[in-house]
C-alpha positions as CSV (number, residue, x, y, z in Angstrom):
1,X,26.0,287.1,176.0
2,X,29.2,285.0,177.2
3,X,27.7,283.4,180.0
4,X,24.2,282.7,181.7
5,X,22.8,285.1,184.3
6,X,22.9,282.8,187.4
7,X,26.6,282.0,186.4
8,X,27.3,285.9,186.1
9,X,25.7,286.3,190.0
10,X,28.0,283.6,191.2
11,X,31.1,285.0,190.1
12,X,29.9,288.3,191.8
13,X,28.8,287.4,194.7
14,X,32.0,285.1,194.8
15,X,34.4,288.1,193.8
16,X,32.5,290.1,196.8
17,X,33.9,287.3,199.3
18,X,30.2,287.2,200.1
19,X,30.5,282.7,199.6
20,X,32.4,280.4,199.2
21,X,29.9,277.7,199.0
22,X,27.1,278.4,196.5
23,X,23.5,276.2,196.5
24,X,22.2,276.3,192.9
25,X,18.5,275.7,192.9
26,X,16.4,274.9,190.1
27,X,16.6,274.2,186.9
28,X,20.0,272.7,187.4
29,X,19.4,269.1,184.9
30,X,18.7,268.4,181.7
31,X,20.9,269.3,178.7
32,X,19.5,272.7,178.4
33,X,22.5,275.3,177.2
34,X,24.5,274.7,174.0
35,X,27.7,275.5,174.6
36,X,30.0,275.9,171.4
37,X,27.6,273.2,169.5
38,X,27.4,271.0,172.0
39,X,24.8,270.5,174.3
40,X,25.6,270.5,178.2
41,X,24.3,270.6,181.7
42,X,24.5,272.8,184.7
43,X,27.6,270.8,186.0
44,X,28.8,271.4,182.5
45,X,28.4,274.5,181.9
46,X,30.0,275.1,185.4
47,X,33.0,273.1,185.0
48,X,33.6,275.1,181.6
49,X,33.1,278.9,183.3
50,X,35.2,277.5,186.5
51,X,38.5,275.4,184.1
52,X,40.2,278.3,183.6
53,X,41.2,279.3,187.3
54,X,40.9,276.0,188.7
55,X,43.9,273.6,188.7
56,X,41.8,271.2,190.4
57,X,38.1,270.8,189.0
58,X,35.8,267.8,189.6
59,X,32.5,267.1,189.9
60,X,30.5,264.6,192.2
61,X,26.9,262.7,193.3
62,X,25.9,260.4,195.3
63,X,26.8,257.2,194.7
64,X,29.3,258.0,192.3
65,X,33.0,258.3,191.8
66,X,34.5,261.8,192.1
67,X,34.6,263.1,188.0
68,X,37.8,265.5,187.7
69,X,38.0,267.7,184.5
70,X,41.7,266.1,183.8
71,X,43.8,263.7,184.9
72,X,46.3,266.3,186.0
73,X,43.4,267.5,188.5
74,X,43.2,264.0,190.2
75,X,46.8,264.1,190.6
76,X,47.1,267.5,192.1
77,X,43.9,266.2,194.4
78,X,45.9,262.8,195.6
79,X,49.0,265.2,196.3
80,X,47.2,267.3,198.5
81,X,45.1,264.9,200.6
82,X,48.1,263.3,200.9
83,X,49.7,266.2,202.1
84,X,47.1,267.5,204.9
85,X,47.5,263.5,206.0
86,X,50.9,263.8,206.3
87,X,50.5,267.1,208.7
88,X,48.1,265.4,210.9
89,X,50.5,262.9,211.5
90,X,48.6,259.9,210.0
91,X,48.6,258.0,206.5
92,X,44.9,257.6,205.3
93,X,43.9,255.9,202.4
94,X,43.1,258.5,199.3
95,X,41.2,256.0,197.3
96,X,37.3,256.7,198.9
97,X,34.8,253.5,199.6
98,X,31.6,255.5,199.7
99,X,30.3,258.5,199.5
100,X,31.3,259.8,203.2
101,X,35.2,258.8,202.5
102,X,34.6,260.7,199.1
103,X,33.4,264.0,200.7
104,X,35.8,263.5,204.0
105,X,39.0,263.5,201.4
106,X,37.0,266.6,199.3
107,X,37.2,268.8,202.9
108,X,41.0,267.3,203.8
109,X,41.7,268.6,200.2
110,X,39.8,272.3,200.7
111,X,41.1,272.9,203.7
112,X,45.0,272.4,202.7
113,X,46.9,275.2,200.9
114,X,47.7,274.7,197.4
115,X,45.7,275.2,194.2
116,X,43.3,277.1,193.2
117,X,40.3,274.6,193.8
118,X,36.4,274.1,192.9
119,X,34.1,271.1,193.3
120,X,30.2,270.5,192.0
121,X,28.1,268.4,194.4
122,X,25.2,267.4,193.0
123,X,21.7,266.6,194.6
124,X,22.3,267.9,197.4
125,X,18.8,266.7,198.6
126,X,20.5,263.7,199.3
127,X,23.9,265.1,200.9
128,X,21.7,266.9,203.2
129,X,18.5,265.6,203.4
130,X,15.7,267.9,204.6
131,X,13.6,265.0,206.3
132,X,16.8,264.3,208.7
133,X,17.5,265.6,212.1
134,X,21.3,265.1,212.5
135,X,23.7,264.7,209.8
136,X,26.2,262.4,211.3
137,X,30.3,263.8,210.9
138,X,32.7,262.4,208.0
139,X,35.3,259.6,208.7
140,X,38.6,260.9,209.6
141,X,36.7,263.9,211.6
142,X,35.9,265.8,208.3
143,X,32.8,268.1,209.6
144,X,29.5,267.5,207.9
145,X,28.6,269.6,204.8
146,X,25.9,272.1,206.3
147,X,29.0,273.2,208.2
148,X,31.5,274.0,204.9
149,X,30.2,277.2,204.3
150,X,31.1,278.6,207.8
151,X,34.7,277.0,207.7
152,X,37.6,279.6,208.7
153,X,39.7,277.4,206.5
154,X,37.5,277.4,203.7
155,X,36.6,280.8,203.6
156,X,39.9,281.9,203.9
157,X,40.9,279.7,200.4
158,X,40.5,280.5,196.9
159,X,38.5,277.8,197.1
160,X,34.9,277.2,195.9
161,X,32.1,274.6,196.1
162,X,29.2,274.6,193.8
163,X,25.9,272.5,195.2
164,X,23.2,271.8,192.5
165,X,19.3,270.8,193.8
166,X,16.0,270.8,192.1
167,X,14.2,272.7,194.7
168,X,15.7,274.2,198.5
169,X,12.5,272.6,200.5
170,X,14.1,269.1,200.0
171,X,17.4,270.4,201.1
172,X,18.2,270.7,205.2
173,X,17.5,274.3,206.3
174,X,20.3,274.7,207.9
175,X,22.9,274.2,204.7
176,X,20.0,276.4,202.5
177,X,21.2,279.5,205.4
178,X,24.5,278.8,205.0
179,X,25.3,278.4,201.5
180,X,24.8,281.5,198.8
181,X,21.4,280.4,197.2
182,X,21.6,281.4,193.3
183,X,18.5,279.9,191.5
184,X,18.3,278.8,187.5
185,X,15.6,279.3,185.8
186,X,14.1,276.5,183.9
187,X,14.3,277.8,180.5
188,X,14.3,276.6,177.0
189,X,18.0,275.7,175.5
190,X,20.2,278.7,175.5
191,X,23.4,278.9,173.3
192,X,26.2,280.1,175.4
193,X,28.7,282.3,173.2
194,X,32.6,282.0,172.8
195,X,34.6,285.5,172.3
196,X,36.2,284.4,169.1
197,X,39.6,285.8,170.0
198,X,39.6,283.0,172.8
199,X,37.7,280.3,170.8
200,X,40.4,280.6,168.1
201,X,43.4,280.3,170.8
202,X,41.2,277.4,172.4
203,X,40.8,276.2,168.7
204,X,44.5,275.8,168.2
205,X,45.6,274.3,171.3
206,X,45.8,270.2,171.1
207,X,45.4,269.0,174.9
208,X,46.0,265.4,174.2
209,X,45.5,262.6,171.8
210,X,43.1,260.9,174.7
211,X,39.8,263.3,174.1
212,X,38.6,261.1,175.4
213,X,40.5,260.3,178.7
214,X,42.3,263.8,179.3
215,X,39.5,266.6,177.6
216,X,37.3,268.5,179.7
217,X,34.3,266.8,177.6
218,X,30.6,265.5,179.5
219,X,30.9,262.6,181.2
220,X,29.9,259.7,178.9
221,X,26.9,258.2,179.3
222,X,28.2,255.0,179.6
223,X,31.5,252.9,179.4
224,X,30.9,251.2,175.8
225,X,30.6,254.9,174.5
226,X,33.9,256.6,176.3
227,X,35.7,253.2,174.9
228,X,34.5,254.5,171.4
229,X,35.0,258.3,172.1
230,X,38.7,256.9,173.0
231,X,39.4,255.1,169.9
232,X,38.1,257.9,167.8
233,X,40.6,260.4,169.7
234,X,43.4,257.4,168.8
235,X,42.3,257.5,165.2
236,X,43.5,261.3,165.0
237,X,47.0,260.6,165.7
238,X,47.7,264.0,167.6
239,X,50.2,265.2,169.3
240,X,50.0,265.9,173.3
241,X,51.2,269.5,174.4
242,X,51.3,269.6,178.3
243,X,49.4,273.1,179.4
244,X,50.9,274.9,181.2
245,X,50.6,275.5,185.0
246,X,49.5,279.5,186.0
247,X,51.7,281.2,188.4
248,X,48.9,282.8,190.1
249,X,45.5,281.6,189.3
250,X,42.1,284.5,189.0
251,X,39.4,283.9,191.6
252,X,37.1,283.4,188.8
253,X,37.5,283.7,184.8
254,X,36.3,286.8,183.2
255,X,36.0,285.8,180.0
256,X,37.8,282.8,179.5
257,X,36.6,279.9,176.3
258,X,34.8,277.6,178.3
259,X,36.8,273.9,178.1
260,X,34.9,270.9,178.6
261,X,34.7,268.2,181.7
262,X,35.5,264.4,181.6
263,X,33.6,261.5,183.8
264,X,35.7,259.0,185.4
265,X,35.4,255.5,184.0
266,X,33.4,252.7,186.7
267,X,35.3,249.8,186.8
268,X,32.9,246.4,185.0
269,X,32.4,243.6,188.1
270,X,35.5,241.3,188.7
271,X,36.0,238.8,186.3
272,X,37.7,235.9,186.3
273,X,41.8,237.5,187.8
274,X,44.5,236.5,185.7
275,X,47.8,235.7,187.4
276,X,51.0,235.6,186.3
277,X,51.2,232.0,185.5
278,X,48.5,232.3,183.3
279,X,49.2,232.5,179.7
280,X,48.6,236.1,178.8
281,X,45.8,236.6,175.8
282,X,46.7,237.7,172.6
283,X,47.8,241.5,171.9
284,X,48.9,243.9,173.4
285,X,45.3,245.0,175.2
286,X,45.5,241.1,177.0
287,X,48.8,241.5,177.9
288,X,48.8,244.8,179.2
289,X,45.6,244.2,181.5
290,X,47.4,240.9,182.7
291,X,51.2,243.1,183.5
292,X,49.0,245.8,185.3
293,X,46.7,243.6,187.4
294,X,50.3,241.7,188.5
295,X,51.8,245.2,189.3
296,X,48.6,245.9,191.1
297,X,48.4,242.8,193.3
298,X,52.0,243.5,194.1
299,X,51.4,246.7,195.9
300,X,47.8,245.5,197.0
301,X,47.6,248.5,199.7
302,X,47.7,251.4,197.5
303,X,49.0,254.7,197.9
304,X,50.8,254.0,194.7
305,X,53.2,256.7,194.4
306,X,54.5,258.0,190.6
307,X,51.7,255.5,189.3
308,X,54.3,252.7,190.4
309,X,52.5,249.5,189.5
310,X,51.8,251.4,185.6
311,X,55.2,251.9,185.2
312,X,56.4,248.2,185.8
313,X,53.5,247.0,184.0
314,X,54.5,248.5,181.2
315,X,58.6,247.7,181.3
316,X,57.1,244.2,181.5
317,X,54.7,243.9,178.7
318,X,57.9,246.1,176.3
319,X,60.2,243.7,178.0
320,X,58.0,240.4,177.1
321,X,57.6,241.6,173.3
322,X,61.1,243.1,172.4
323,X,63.3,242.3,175.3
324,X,66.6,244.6,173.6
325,X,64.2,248.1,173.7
326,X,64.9,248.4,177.3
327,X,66.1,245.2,178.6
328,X,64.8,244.2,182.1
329,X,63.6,247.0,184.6
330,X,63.1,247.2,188.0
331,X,61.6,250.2,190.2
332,X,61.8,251.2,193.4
333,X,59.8,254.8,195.0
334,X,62.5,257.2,196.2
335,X,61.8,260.2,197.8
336,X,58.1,260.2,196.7
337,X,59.5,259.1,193.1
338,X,59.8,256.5,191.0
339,X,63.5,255.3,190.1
340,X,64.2,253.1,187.3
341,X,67.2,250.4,187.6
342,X,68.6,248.2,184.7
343,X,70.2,248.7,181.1
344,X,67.4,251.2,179.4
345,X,66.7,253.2,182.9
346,X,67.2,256.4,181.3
347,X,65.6,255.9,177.9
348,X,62.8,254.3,179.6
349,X,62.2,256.9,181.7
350,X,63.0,259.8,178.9
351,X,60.1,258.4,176.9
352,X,57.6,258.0,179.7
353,X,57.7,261.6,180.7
354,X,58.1,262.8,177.1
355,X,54.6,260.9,176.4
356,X,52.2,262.6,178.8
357,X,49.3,260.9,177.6
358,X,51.3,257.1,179.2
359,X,51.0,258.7,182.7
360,X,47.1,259.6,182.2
361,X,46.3,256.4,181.4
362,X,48.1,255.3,184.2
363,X,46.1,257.3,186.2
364,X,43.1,256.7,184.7
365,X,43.3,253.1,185.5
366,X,44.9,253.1,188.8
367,X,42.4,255.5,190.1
368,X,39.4,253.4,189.0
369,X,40.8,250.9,191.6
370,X,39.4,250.8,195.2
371,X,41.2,249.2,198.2
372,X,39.0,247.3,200.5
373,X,40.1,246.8,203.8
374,X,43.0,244.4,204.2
375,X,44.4,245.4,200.7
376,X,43.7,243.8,197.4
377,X,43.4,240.3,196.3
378,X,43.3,238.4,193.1
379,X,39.4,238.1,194.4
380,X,38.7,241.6,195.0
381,X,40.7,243.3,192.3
382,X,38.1,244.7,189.9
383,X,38.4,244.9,186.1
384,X,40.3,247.2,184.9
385,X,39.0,250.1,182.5
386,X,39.3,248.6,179.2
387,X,39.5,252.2,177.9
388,X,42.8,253.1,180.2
389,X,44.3,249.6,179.2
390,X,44.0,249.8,175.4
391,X,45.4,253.8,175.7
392,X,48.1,252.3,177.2
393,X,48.5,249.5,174.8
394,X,48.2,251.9,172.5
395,X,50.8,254.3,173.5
396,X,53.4,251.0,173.9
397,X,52.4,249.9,170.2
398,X,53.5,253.3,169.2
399,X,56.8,253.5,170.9
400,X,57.5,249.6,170.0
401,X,57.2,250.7,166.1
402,X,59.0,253.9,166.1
């Protein structure tokens, strides 16, 4: 068998244009499919049948940070928010505070043309509470989710959203009518087979030497491990080959190797903030965290186009330790873009976008950062991921001894 029954009747039912917003009931947690030797979850086993017609795949709950598959799906997801913004005639944020802002920029995202797009909300018991009466709208007049499933605008996307619960009678009736209802069985551990044509091709492609960053893997359980998953992709020493982009995307896969997800890093509490008169710790971790928080604090509103304050943290921290590589850079956002002035502009810039795995890292830590409202400050800027900051130290060490 290549995939599980219950995935099988989604990508029918979804190929019939019967959904495009599908309630999974069931046995939907627990590690309880084995997928290419490693064991996985419903929202894993998901993100691996939907990765290969999705340019933009993430996965959400409650409480949490929005997970996406690769950091090339966050950026896709920031340029399209941005863009449905930018038609309604307003500049939002696209850095959520809570769960409402999270699902508010999901819809914006849905609902604007563009890629290829599919999203797994879990526990939706708690989205859409049976026990409530009135499920109150989403900031920035996004429409509750019981309505989704009816949305001309959805409906009319290649779009497709994925909601996971243990059982329908916690879940409103109202989004249980709406949505396609698909239930999984609570069985025993079932292997999930590759056709070995494909797990051979998958087998021989290298994504990136940040497995642990930039690999569609399970979200770690926790930040200590990721940090250790990271250092173990460093160790490996291989060599990033950017994917490329489809011109026209499938609905669904038909038998496509299933490629794993990644969780997003939580930031730690705020420590102590650095500032630029502070003497920077020793090595190139310390002094990288130190550049970035600076960058950040200078551009404390977000909306940080081209991962701006990345890029000058790390002309600063190259500058600081071998002043001749580059000499002294400064950058300024045109036309959506980052531009590089000063003596090594171009070769600055030729390396940064030959090393793909710099700008994921960038990413990775600039979109761990929330804005509160009013901006940033030295008192509200959180740690930064310690994973994202030692890739990127990482990455500089690299250049500085080639």
């Amino acid at each position: 068998m290549a995939w599980p029954d219950w995935i099988e009747q989604l990508k029918a039912r979804y190929l019939a244009n019967e959904a495009s917003v599908f309630l999974l009931h069931g046995g939907v947690h627990g590690l309880r499919w084995l997928n290419e030797g490693e064991p996985t979850d419903c929202t894993g086993l998901l993100h691996a049948f939907l990765s290969s017609s999705r340019e933009i795949l993430a996965a959400w709950s409650p409480g949490e940070k929005l997970r996406f598959a690769a950091m090339t799906d966050h950026g896709a997801f920031q340029r399209l928010v941005e863009t449905r913004q930018a038609l309604d005639g307003r500049r939002g944020r696209n850095l959520a505070r809570d769960d409402g802002e999270r699902l508010a920029l999901v819809y914006l995202a849905l609902t604007t043309a563009g890629p290829a797009q599919g999203y797994v909300l879990d526990h939706a018991e708690k989205i859409a509470p049976a026990r409530l009466k009135n499920l109150p709208s989403l900031p920035d007049g996004a429409p509750p989710v019981v309505s989704w499933a009816s949305d001309p605008l959805i409906r009319q996307s290649n779009n497709v959203v994925v909601l996971l619960a243990d059982a329908l009678e916690a879940v409103r009736a109202d989004l249980v009518d709406a949505c396609a209802c698909i239930e999984v069985p609570d069985a025993p551990l079932l292997v999930v087979e590759t056709p070995e044509p494909v797990a051979k091709a998958r087998r021989s492609t290298v994504a990136d030497p940040y497995a642990g960053l930039m690999s569609r893997r399970a979200p770690p359980p926790s930040l200590a491990d990721a940090e250790a998953e990271v250092e173990a992709a460093l160790s490996l020493g291989h060599v990033p080959t950017p994917s490329a982009t489809p011109a026209a995307p499938p609905p669904l896969p038909d038998a496509d190797a299933p490629t794993e997800q990644v969780g997003d890093l939580e930031p730690e509490p705020p420590p102590d903030t650095p500032t630029l008169d502070a003497a920077p710790p020793a090595g190139l971790d310390g002094l990288v965290n130190v550049a970035l928080r600076a960058a950040i604090l200078r551009h404390p509103d977000g909306g940080w186009q081209d991962n701006l304050p990345g890029r000058e943290a790390i002309a600063a921290v190259i500058y600081d330790v071998e002043p001749n590589r580059f000499g002294e850079l400064a950058f300024h956002i045109v036309e959506d873009k980052a531009q590089c002035v000063g003596p090594g502009a171009d070769a600055f810039m030729d390396w940064y976008r030959n090393d793909i795995a710099v700008d994921a890292a960038c990413s990775m830590a600039l979109g761990g950062v929330e804005i509160p409202e009013g901006g940033l400050t030295e008192d509200t800027l959180p740690e930064l991921s310690p994973a994202a900051v030692r890739a990127l130290a990482r990455r500089i060490e690299k250049l500085l001894r080639s």
